[in-house]
C-alpha positions as CSV (number, residue, x, y, z in Angstrom):
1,X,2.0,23.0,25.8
2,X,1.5,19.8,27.2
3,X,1.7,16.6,25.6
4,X,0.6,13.0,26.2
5,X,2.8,10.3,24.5
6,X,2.0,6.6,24.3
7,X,2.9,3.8,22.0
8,X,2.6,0.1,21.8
9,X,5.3,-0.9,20.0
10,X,8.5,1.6,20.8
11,X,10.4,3.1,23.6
12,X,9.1,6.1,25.4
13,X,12.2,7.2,26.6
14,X,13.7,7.6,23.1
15,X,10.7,9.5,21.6
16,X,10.7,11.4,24.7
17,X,14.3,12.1,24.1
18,X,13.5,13.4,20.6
19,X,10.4,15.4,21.6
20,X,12.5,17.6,23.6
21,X,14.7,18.7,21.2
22,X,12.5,19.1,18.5
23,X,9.9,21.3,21.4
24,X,11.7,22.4,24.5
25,X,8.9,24.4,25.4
26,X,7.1,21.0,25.7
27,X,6.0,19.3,28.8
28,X,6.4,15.3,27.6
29,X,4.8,12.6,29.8
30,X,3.8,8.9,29.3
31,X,0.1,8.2,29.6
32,X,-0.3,5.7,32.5
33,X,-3.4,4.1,33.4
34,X,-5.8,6.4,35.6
35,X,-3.5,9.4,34.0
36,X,-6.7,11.9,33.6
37,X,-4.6,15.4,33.5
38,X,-5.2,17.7,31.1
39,X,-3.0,17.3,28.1
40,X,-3.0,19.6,24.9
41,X,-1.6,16.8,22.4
42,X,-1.5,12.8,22.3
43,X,0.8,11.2,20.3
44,X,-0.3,7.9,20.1
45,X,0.2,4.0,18.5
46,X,-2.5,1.9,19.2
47,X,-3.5,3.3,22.5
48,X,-6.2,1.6,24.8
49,X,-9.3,2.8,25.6
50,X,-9.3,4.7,28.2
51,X,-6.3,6.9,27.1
52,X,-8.5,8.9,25.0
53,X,-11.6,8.7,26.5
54,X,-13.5,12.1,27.6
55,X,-10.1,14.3,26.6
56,X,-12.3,16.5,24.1
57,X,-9.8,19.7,25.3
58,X,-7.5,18.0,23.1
59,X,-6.0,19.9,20.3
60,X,-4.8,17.2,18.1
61,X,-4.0,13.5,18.0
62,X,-1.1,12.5,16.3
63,X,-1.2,8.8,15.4
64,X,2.0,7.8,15.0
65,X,2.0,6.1,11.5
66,X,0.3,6.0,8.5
67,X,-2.3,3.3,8.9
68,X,-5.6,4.4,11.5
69,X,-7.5,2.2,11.3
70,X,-6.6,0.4,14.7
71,X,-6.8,4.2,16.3
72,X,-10.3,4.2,14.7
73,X,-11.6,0.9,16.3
74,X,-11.9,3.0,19.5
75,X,-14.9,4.0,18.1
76,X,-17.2,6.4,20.7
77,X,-13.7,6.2,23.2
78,X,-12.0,8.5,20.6
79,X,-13.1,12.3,21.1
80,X,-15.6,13.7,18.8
81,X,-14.0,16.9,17.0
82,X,-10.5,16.5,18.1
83,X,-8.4,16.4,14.9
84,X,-6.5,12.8,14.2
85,X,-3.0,13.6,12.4
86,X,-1.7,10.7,10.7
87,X,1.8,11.2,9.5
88,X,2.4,11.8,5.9
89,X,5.4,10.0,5.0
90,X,8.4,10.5,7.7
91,X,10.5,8.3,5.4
92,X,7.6,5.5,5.0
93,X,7.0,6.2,1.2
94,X,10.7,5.2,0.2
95,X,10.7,2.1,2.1
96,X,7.9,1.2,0.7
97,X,8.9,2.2,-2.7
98,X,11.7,-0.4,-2.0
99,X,10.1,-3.1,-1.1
100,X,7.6,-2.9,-4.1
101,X,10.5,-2.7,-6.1
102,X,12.9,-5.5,-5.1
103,X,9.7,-7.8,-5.2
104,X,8.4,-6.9,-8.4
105,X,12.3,-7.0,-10.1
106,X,12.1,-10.7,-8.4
107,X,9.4,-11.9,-9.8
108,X,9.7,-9.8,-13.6
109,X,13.6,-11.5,-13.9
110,X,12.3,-14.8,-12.1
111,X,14.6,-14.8,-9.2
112,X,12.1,-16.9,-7.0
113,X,12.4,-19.4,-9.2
114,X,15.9,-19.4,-9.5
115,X,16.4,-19.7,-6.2
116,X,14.0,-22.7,-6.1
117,X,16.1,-23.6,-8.9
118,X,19.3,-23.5,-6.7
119,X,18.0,-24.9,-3.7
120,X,17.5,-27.8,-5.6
121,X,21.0,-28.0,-7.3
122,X,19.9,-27.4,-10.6
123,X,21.9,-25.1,-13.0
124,X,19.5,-23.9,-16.3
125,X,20.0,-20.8,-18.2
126,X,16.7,-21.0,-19.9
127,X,14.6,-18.7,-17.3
128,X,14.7,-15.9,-18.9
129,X,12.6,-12.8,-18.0
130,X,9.1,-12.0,-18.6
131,X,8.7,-9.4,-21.9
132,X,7.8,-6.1,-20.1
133,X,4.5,-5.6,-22.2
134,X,3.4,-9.0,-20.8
135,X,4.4,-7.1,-16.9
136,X,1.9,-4.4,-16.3
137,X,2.0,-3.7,-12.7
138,X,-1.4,-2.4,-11.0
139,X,-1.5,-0.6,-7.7
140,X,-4.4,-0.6,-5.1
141,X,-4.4,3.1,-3.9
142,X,-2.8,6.2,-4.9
143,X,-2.4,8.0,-1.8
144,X,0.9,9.2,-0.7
145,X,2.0,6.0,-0.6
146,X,1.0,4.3,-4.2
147,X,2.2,7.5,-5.8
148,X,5.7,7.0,-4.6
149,X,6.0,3.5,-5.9
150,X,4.6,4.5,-9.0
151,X,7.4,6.8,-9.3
152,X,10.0,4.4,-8.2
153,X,8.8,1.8,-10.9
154,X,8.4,4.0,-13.8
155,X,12.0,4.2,-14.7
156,X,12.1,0.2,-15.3
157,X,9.7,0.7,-18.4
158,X,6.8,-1.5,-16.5
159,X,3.2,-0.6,-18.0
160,X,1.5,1.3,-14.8
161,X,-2.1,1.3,-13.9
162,X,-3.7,2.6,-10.5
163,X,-6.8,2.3,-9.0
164,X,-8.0,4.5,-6.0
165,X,-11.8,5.5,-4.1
166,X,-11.3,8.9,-6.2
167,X,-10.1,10.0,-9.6
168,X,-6.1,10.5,-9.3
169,X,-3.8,12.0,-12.4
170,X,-0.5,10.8,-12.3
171,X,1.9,11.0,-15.2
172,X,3.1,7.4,-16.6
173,X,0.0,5.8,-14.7
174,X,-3.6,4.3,-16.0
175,X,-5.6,5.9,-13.7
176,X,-8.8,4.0,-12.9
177,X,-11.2,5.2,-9.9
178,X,-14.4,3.7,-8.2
179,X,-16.0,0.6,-8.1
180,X,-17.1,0.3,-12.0
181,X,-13.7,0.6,-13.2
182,X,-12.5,-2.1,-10.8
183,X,-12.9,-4.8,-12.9
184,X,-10.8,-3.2,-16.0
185,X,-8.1,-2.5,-13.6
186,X,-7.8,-6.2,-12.3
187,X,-7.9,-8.0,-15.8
188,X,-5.2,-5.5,-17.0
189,X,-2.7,-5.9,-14.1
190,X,0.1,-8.6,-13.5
191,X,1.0,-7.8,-10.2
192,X,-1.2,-6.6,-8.1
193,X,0.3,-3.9,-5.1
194,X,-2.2,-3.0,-2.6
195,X,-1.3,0.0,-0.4
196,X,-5.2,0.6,0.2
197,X,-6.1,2.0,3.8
198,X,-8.1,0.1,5.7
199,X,-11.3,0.7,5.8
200,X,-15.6,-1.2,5.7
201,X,-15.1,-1.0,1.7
202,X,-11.8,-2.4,1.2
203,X,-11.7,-5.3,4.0
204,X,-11.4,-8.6,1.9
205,X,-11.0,-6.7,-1.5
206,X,-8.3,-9.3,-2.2
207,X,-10.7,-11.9,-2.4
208,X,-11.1,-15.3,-4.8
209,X,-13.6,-13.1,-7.4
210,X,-11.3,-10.3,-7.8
211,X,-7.9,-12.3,-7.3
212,X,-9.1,-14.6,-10.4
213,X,-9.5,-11.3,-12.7
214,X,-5.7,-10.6,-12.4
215,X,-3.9,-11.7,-15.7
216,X,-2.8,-15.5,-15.6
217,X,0.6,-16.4,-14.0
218,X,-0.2,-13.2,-11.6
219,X,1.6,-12.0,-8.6
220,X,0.4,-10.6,-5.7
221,X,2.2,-8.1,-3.1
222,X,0.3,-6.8,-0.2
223,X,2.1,-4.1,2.2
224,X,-1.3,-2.5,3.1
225,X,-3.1,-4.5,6.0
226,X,-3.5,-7.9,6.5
227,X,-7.5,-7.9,6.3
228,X,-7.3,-6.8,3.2
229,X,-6.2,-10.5,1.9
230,X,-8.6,-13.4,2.1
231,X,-5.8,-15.9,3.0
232,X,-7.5,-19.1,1.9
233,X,-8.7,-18.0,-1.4
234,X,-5.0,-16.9,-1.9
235,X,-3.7,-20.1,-1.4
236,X,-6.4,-21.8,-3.3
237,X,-5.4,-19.8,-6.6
238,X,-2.2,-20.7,-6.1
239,X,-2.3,-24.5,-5.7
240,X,-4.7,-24.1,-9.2
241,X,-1.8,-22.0,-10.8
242,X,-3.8,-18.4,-11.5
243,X,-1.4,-17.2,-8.9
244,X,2.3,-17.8,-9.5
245,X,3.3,-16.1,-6.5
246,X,2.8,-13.8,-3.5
247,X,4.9,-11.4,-1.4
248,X,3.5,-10.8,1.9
249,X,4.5,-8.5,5.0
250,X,0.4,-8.2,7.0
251,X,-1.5,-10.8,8.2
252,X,-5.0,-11.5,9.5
253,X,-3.3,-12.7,12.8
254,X,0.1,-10.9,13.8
255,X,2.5,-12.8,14.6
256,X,2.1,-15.2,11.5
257,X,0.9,-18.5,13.6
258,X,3.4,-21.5,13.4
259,X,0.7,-23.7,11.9
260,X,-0.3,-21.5,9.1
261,X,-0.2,-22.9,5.5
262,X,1.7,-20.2,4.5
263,X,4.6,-20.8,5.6
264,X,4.2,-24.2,3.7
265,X,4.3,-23.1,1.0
266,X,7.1,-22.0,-1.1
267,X,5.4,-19.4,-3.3
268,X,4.6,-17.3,-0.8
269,X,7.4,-15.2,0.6
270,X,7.0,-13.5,4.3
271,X,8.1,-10.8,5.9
272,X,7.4,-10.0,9.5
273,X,5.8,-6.4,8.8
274,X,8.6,-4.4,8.1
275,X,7.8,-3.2,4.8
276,X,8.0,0.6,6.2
277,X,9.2,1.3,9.8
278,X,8.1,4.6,11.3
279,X,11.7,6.4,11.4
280,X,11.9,8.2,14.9
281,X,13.5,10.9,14.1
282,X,11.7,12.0,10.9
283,X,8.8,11.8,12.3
284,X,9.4,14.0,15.9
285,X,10.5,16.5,13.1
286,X,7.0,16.5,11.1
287,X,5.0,16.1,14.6
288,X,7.6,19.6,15.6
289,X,6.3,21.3,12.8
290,X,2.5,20.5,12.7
291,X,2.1,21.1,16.2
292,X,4.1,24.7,15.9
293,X,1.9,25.4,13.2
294,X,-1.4,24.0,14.8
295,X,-0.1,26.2,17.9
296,X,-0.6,29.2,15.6
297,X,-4.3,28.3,14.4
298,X,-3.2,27.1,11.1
299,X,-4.3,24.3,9.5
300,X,-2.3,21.1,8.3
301,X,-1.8,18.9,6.6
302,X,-2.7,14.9,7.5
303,X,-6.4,15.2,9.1
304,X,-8.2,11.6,8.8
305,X,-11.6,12.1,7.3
306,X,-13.1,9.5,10.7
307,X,-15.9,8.9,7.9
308,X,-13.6,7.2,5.0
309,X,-11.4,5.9,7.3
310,X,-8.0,7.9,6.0
């Protein structure tokens, strides 16, 4: 078999390295532009244009992380009927799971303001935590993803409410679907977790109308995209106190720009998109086995539905 390999943000030669151990029957190559050889597989991260274009003898394309929605801006440049694999978890769920956690813990036992607190040489012991009744955490998709920080938080006893395109049934969770149950969702919810794919419906979901339903004093965390947030009407919430807080790792513009309010202001807390790395070696294992099984006219496990966008 012969497979195509590109990505934008990692090293060739060490997924190269890993690709033949995992399929030594392989024949690995880097796409290079005017490459226009046959291949049976791509394995791709945000690949131009003309990668893709016209290879409808492909087999699969493995997109190498969860999120496709850049993949799926190729629009008519991406082949028609050529399955696109997005990888399930390869280690992305826990991560995650642990970032949801930490920040939720921070805000629930008011550790951002204790560090304000500090910062400002001030010792008071009366910031003590938030009642757990008053803490119901809400999640914005129940994929793969949601599901496994829905696990991770059940054990601290938070009330646990989800909301996804389709109706989900998750033990410990209030499971609300579809656009009229939005609204019950948002007024229950504390902290709001979006881990929503990408897609024409959800773009700007975190905007000023729904951001203003959360509970009073809310939090927001967003791991999920950057275009999911409406930046300004975040920051306007916040300077009028609906908002106590945010923890954000996307952005509308990546790198976070040097002039950007955000990094003004102190209730916002940034991290450079790192919320879940895409673990090499996990992942060359998963892509071993799909293609193996894909090889064998099976079916697996991953296909994007190019309609919903995930």
């Amino acid at each position: 078999m012969r497979i195509l390999f590109h990505s934008s943000a990692d090293d060739p030669a060490a997924w190269l390295s890993a690709l033949a151990a995992a399929l030594p029957e392989a024949s690995l190559r880097v796409w290079q532009e005017g490459d226009d050889a046959p291949a049976d597989y791509a394995l791709v991260w945000k690949p131009p244009a003309a990668m893709l274009q016209g290879r409808h003898a492909l087999k699969g394309i493995f997109n190498l992380g969860a999120g496709v929605d850049a993949i799926l801006q190729l629009g008519d440049a991406l082949p028609a009927g050529v399955p696109l694999i997005r990888l399930d978890d390869a280690g992305m769920a826990i991560q995650m799971a642990e970032y949801v956690m930490h920040a939720v813990l921070r805000y629930y036992r008011r550790f951002d303001e204790l560090e304000a607190q500090a910062r400002a040489g001030k010792w008071n012991r009366s910031l003590h935590p938030f009642r757990k009744s008053d803490f119901p955490v809400g999640i914005l998709g129940l994929g793969v993803l949601g599901t496994k920080i829905a696990q991770a938080l059940a054990p601290f006893g938070f009330p646990l409410l989800g909301w996804s395109r389709s109706g989900k049934d998750i033990p410990g969770v209030s499971c609300h679907a579809g656009e009229p149950e939005l609204d019950t969702f948002l007024r229950s919810t504390r902290v709001l977790v979006c881990v929503l794919p990408l897609t024409s419906e959800t773009a700007g979901i975190l905007n000023r109308a729904n951001m203003a339903k959360l509970r009073n004093g809310a939090y927001v965390i967003n791991i999920a995209r950057g275009a999911h947030l409406v930046e300004e009407d975040l920051l306007a919430l916040l300077h009028e106190g609906h908002i106590a807080g945010a923890t954000l790792d996307v952005f509308q513009t990546e790198p976070l720009p040097a002039a950007h309010p955000f990094w003004q202001e102190p209730r916002v807390t940034i991290t450079p998109h790192v919320a879940a790395l895409t673990l090499l070696q996990e992942s060359v294992e998963q892509i071993a086995v799909k293609i193996r099984a894909m090889q064998r006219g099976e079916t697996v496990a991953g296909i994007v539905d190019r309609n919903k966008g995930y």
